[in-house]
DOZA-709713 format. One record per residue (C-alpha): residue number from 1; chain; x, y, z. Coordinates in Angstrom, 2 decimals. Layout:
N
KEKE  resi  chain        u        v        w
KEKE   NUM      A        X        Y        Z
...
END
This chain:
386
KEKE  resi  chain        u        v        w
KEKE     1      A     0.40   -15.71    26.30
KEKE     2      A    -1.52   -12.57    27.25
KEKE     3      A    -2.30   -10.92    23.42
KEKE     4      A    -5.03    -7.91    25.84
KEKE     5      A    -3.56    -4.37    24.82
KEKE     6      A    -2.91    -2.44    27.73
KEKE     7      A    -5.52     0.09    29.36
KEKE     8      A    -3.47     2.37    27.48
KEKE     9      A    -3.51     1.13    24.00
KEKE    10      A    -7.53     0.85    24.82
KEKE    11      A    -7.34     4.68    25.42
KEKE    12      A    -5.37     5.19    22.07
KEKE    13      A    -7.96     2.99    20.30
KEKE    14      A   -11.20     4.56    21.81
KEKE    15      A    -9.25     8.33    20.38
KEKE    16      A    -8.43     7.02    17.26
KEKE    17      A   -12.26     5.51    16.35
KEKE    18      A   -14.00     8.66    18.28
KEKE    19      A   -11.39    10.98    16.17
KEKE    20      A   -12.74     8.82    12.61
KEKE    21      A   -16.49     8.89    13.35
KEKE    22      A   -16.19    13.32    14.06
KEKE    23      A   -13.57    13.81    11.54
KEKE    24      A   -14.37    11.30     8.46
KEKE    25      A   -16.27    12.81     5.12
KEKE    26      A   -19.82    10.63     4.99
KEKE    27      A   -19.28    10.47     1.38
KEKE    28      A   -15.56     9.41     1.25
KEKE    29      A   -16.61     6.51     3.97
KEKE    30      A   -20.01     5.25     2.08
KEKE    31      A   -18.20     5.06    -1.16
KEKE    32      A   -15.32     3.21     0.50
KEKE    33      A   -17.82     0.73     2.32
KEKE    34      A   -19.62     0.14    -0.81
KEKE    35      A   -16.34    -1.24    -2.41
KEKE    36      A   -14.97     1.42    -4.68
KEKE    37      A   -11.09     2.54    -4.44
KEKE    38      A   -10.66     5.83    -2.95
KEKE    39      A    -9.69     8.98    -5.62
KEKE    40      A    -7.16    11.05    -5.59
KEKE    41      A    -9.19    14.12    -4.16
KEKE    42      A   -10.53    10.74    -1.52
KEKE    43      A    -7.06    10.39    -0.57
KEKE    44      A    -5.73    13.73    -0.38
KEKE    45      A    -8.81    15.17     1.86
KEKE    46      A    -8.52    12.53     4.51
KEKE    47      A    -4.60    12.85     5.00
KEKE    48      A    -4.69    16.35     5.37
KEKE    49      A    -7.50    15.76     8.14
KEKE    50      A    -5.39    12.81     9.51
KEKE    51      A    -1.66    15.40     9.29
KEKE    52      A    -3.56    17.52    11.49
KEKE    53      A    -3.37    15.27    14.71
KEKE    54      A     0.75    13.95    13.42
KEKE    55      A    -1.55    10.67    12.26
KEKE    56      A    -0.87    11.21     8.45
KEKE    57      A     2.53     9.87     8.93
KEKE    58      A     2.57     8.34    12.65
KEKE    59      A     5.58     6.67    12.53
KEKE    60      A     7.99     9.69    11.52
KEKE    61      A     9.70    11.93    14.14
KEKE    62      A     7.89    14.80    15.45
KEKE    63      A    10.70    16.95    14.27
KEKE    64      A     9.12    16.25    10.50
KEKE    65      A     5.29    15.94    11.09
KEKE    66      A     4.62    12.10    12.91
KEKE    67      A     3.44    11.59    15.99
KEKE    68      A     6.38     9.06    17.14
KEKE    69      A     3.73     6.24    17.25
KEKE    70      A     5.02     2.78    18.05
KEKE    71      A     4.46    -0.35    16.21
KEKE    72      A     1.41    -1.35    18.30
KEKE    73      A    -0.40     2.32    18.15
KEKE    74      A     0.19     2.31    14.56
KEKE    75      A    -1.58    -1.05    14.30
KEKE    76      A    -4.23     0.27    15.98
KEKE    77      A    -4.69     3.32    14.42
KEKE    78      A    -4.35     1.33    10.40
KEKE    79      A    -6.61    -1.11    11.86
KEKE    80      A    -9.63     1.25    12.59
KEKE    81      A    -8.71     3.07     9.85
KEKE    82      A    -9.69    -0.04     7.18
KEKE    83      A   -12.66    -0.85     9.74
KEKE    84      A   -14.16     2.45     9.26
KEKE    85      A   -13.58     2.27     6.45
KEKE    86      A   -11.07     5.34     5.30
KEKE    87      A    -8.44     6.40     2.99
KEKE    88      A    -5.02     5.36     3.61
KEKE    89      A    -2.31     7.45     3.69
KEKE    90      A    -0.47     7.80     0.61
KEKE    91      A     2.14     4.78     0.86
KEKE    92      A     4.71     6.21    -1.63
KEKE    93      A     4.94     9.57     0.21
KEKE    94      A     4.84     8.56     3.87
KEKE    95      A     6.09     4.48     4.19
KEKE    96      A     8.47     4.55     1.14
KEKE    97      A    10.15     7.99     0.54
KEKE    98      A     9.98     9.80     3.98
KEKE    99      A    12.20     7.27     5.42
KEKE   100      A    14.85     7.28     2.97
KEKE   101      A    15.17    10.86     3.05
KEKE   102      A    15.27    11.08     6.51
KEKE   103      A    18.01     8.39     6.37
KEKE   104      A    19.83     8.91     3.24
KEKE   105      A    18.59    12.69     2.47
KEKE   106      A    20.40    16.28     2.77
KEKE   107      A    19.05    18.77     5.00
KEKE   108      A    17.73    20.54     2.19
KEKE   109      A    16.07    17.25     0.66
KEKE   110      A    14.23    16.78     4.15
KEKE   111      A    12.83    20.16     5.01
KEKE   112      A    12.06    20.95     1.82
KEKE   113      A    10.33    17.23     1.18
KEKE   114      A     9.07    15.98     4.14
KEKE   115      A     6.45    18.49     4.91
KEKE   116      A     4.53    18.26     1.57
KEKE   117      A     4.90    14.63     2.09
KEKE   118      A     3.33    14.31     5.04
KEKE   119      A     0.47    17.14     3.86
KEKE   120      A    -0.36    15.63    -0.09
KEKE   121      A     1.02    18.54    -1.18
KEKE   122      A     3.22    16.81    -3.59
KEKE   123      A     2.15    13.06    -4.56
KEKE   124      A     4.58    10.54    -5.61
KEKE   125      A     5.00     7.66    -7.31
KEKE   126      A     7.28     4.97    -7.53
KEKE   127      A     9.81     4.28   -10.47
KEKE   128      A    11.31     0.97   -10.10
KEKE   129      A    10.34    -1.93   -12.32
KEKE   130      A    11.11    -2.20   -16.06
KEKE   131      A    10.00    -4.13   -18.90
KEKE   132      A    11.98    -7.13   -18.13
KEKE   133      A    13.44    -7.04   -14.66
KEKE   134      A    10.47    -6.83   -12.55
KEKE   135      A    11.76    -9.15    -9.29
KEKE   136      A    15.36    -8.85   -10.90
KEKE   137      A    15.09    -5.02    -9.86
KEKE   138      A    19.13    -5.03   -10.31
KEKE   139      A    18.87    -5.26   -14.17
KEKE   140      A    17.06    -1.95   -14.60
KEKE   141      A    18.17     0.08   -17.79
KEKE   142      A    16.74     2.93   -17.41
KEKE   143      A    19.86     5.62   -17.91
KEKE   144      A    20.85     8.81   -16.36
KEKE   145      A    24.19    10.56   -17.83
KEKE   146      A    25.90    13.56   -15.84
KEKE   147      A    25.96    16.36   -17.88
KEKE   148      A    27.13    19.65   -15.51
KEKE   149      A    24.48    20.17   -12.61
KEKE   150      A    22.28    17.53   -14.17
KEKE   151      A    22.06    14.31   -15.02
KEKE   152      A    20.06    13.44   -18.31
KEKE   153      A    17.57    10.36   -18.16
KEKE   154      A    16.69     8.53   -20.94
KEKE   155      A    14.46     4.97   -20.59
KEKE   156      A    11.16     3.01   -19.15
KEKE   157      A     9.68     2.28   -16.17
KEKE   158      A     6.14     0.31   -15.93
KEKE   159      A     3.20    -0.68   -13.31
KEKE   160      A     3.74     2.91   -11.94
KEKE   161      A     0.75     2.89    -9.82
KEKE   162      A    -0.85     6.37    -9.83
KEKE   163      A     1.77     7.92   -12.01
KEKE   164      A    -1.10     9.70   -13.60
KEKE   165      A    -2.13    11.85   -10.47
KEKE   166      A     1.53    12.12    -9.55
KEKE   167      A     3.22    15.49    -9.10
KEKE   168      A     7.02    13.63    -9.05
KEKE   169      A     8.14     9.77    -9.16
KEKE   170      A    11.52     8.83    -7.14
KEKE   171      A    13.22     6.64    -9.42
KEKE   172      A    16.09     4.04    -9.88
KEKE   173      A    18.21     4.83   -12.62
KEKE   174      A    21.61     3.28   -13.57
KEKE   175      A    24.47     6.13   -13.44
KEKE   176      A    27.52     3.61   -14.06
KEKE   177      A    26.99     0.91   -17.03
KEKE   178      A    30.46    -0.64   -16.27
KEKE   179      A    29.59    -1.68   -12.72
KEKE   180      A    28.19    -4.68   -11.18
KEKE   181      A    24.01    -5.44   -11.06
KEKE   182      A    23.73    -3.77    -7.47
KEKE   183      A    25.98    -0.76    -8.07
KEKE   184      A    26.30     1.81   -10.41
KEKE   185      A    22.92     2.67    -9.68
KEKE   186      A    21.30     5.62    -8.13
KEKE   187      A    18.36     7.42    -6.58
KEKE   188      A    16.64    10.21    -8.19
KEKE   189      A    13.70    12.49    -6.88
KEKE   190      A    12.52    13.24   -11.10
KEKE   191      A     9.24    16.10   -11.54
KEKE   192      A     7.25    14.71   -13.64
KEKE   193      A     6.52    18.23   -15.21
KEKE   194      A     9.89    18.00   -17.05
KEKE   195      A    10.09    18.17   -20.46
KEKE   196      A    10.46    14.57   -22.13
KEKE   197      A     8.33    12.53   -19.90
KEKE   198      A     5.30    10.84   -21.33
KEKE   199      A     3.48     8.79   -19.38
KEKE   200      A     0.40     6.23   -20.95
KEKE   201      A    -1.95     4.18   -19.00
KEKE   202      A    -2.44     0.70   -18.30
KEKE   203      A    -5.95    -0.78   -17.76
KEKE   204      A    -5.89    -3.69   -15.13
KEKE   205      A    -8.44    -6.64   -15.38
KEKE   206      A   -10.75    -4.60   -13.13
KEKE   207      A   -11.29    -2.06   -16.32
KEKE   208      A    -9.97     0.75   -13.84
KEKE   209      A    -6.63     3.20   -14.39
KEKE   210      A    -4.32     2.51   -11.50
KEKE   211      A    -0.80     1.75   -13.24
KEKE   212      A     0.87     3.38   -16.12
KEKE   213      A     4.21     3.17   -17.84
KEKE   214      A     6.70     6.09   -17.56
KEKE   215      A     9.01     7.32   -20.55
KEKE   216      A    12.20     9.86   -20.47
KEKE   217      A    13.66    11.12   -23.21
KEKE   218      A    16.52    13.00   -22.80
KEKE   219      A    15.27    14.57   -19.41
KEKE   220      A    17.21    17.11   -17.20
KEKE   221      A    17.08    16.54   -13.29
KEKE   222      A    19.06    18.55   -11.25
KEKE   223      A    22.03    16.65    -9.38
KEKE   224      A    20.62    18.25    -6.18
KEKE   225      A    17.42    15.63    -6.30
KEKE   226      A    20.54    12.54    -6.20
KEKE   227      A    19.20    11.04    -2.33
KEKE   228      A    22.65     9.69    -0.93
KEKE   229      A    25.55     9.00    -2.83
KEKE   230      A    25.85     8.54    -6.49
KEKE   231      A    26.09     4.70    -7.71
KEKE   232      A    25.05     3.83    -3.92
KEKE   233      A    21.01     3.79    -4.54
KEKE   234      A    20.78     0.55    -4.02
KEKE   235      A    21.41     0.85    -0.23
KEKE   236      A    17.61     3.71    -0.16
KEKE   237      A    16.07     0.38    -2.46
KEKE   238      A    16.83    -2.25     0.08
KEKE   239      A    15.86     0.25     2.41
KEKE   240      A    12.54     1.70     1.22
KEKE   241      A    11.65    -2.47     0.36
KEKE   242      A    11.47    -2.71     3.73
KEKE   243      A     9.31    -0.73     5.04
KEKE   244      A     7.03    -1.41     2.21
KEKE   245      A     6.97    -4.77     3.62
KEKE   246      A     5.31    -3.56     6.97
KEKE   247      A     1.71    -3.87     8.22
KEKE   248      A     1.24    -6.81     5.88
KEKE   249      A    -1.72    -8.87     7.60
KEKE   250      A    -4.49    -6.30     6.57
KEKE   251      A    -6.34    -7.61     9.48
KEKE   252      A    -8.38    -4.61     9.31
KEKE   253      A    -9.41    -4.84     5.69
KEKE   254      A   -10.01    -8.68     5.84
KEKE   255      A   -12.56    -7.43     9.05
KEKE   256      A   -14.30    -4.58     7.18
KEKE   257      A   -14.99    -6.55     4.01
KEKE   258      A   -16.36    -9.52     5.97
KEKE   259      A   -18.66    -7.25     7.90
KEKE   260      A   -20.12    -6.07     4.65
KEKE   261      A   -20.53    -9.26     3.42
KEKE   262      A   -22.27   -10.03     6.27
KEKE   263      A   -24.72    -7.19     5.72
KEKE   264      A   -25.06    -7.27     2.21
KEKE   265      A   -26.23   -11.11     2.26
KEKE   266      A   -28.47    -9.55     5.15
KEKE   267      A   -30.62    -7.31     3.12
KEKE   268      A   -30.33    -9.56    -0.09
KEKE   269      A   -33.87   -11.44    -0.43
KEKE   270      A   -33.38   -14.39    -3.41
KEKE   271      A   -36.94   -16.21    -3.60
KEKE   272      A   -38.63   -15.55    -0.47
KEKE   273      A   -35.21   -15.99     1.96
KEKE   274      A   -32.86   -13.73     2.57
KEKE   275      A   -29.58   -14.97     1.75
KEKE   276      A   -27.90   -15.08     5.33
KEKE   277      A   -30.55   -17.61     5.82
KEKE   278      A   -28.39   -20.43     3.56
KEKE   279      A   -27.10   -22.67     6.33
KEKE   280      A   -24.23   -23.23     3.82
KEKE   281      A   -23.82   -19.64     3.40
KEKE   282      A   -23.76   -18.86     7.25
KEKE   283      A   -21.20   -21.75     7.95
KEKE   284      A   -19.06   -20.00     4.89
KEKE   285      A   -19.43   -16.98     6.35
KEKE   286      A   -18.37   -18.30    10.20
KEKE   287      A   -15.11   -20.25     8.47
KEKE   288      A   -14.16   -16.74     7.32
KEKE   289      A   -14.54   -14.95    10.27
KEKE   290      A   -12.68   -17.59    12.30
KEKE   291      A    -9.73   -17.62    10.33
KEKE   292      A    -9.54   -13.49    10.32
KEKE   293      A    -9.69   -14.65    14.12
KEKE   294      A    -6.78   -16.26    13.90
KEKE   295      A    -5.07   -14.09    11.37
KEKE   296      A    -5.47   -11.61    14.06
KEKE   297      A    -4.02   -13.21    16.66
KEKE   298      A    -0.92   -14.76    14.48
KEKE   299      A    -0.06   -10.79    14.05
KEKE   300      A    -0.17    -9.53    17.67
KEKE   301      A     2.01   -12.86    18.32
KEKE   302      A     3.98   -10.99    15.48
KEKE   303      A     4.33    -8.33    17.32
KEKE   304      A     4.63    -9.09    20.91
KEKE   305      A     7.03   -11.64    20.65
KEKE   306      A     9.84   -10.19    19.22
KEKE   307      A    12.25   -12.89    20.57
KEKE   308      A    10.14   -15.45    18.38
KEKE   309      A     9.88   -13.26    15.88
KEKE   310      A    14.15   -12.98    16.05
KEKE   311      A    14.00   -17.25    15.89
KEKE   312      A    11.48   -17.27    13.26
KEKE   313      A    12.40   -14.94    10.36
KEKE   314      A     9.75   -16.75     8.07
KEKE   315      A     6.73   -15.54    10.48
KEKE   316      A     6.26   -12.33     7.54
KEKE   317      A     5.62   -14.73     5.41
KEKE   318      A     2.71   -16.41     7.18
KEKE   319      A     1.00   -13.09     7.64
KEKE   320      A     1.69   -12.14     3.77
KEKE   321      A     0.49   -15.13     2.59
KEKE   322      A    -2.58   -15.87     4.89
KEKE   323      A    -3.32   -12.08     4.64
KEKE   324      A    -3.70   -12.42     1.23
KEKE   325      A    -5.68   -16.06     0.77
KEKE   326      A    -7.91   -14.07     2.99
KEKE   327      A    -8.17   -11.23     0.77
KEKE   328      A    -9.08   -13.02    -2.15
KEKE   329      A   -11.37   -15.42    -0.47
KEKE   330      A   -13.06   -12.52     0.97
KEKE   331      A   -13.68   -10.92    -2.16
KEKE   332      A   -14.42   -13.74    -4.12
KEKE   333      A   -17.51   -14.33    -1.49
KEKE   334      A   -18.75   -10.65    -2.09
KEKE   335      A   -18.58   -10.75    -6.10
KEKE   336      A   -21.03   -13.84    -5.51
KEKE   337      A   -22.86   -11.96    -3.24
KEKE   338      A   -23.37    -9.07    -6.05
KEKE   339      A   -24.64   -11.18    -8.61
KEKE   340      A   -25.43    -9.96   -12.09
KEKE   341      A   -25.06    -6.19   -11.11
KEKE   342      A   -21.99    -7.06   -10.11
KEKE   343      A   -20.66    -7.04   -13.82
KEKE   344      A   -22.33    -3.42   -14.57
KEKE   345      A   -19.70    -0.93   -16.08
KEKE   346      A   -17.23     0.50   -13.94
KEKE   347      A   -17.88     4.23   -13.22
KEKE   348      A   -21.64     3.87   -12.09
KEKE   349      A   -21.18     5.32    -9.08
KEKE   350      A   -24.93     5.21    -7.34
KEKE   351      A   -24.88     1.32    -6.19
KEKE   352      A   -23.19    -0.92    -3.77
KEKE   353      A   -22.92    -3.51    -5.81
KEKE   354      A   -21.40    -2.33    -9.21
KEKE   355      A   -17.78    -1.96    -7.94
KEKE   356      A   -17.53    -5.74    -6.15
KEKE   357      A   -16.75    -7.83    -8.97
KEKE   358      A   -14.19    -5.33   -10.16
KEKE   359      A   -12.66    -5.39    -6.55
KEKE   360      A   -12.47    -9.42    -6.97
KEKE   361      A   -10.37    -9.29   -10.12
KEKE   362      A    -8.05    -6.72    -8.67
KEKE   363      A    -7.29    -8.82    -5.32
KEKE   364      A    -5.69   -11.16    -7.58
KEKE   365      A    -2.90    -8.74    -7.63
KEKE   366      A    -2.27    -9.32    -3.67
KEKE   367      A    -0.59   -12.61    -4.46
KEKE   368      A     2.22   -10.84    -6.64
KEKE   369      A     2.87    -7.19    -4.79
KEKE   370      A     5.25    -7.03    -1.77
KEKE   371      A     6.14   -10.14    -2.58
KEKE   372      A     4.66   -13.14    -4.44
KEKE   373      A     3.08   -15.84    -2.96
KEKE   374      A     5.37   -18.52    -4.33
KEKE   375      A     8.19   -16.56    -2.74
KEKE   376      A     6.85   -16.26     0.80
KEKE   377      A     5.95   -20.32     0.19
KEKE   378      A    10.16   -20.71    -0.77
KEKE   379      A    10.55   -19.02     2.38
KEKE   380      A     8.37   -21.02     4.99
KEKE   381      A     9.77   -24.32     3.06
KEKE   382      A    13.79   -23.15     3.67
KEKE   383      A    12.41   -22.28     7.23
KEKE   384      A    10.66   -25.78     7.96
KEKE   385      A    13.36   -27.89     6.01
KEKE   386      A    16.27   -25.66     8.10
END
């Protein structure tokens, strides 16, 4: 099987790296290289730079702001974008939301929406999970009454990543009690300016601020932020699940972090050796890069064989699952690599080191977001076993 991209995807790569090294801050990329998560202010700078070219949200129509990209371009383009390393786009805005209003939305929803979407101008956030139906997303409790032109929301939502630089949060809430798990619930676009939200913080095991839990009491949203029908928002869930489930491998990111590994134990002198020097370091090191090899190729297989991919629905799961061993193996190499000033305090923001062990304890968190890794293992096992 011939995995080569075509002259023409070379091109499209050769833009999209020439476009990174004129157009990328210095500051946003050394901080990123060094292992800290990109801000807000990170975030929001680099997909206004990227919205500029349609690359902010490649994927969508031109008609809203993409560039039309296919799967294979936009590949390419997240691929150089973790290698550089840069921002991503913001996933709630442009993978999750933009979709389902350009499937589900009104007119109104989508030129009023989309463009800030694509631009940062508004930030989202995700309200789905609840205290107590986390993977059993159908249980939600989380209330919203019609009351005239609005519907009044009362309830919880939790591990609301970036709810605290959110300007609104799309959200699942149930509008019928009497109706089955699935329906009876709906899909609200809530500002999270609106009196009777209160939203508190949640410190991971990194010591850093990325999820939050949401509370509304008694708040007012206007029916004309419902997206689709009422008691049919299961149908944007299912939906929007989807596409969060795409460009899982993190080939990229697996690259870029190896790369720095590879420097840091470079310039890192223990004794009177520098650390790349550790035959059982450099074999470590070679094991790793071989297997991002062959994560690498596994994913353009993905993707170029679609009539294998059609026979083998369980080949996501591989990619998930290996993309995230990787991941954590990766990361687990680099907080060794850091050593003692890899446990300094979070918020020093002047060494390279400081923010590695931190970036270990959050990878854990790979093997339970779009999808846990026991799941994808049920998976493979039905597919093997038939």
């Amino acid at each position: 099987m011939d995995l080569r991209l075509s002259p023409a995807q070379e091109a499209f790569r050769a833009e999209v790296r020439a476009f990174i090294e004129e157009r990328l801050p210095e500051d946003i990329r050394a901080r990123l290289r060094a292992g800290h998560p990109a801000q807000k202010e990170d975030t929001v700078t680099w997909q206004r730079i990227l919205n500029e070219r349609g690359w902010a949200a490649p994927h969508w129509p031109r008609k809203f702001g993409g560039a039309e990209l296919g799967q294979l371009e936009r590949l390419i383009l997240l691929d150089e974008m973790f290698r550089a390393p840069t921002p991503l786009p913001q996933v709630f805005n442009v993978t999750m939301l933009g979709p389902v209003l350009m499937k589900f939305g009104t007119p109104e929803q989508c030129e009023y929406f989309l463009p800030k979407l694509a631009n940062l101008d508004l930030w989202f956030c995700q309200g789905f999970s609840e205290p107590g139906s986390g993977s059993d997303l159908a249980s939600l409790r989380t209330a919203a009454k019609r009351d005239g032109d609005h519907y009044v929301v009362n309830g919880q939502k939790i591990w609301t990543t970036t709810a605290h630089w959110a300007d609104w949060v799309f959200a699942l809430v149930r509008t019928n009690p009497e109706a089955k798990k699935q329906e009876g619930i709906s899909f609200l676009l809530i500002d999270l300016k609106s009196p009777g939200i209160t939203i508190r913080p949640i410190r991971s095991i990194d010591g850093d601020h990325h999820l939050n839990e949401v509370f509304f009491d008694d708040v007012r949203v206007p029916v004309e932020n419902l997206v689709g029908e009422e008691n049919k928002g299961w149908n944007c869930a299912k939906f929007l699940l989807g596409n969060e489930r795409t460009g899982i491998a993190n080939v990229g990111l697996c690259r870029e972090r190896l790369d720095y590994a590879r420097e840091l134990a470079d310039r890192t002198v223990q004794g009177e050796n520098r650390l790349i020097d550790d035959p059982k370091l450099r074999s470590e090191i070679a094991t790793l890069d071989a297997e991002v090899r062959a994560l690498e190729v596994t994913n353009w297989r993905f993707l170029l064989t679609p009539n294998e991919q059609a026979r083998i629905p369980a080949f996501a799961s591989v990619l998930k699952l290996k993309g995230v061993e990787l991941q954590q193996d990766i990361n687990a190499l680099l907080a060794r690599l850091a050593g003692p000033q890899g446990l300094e305090k979070r918020g020093k923001r002047d060494t390279d080191r400081g923010p590695l062990t931190p970036r270990y304890f959050y990878s854990r968190a790979a093997s339970i977001y779009g999808g846990t890794s026991e799941v994808q293992k049920d998976i493979l096992a039905k597919a093997i076993v038939g």
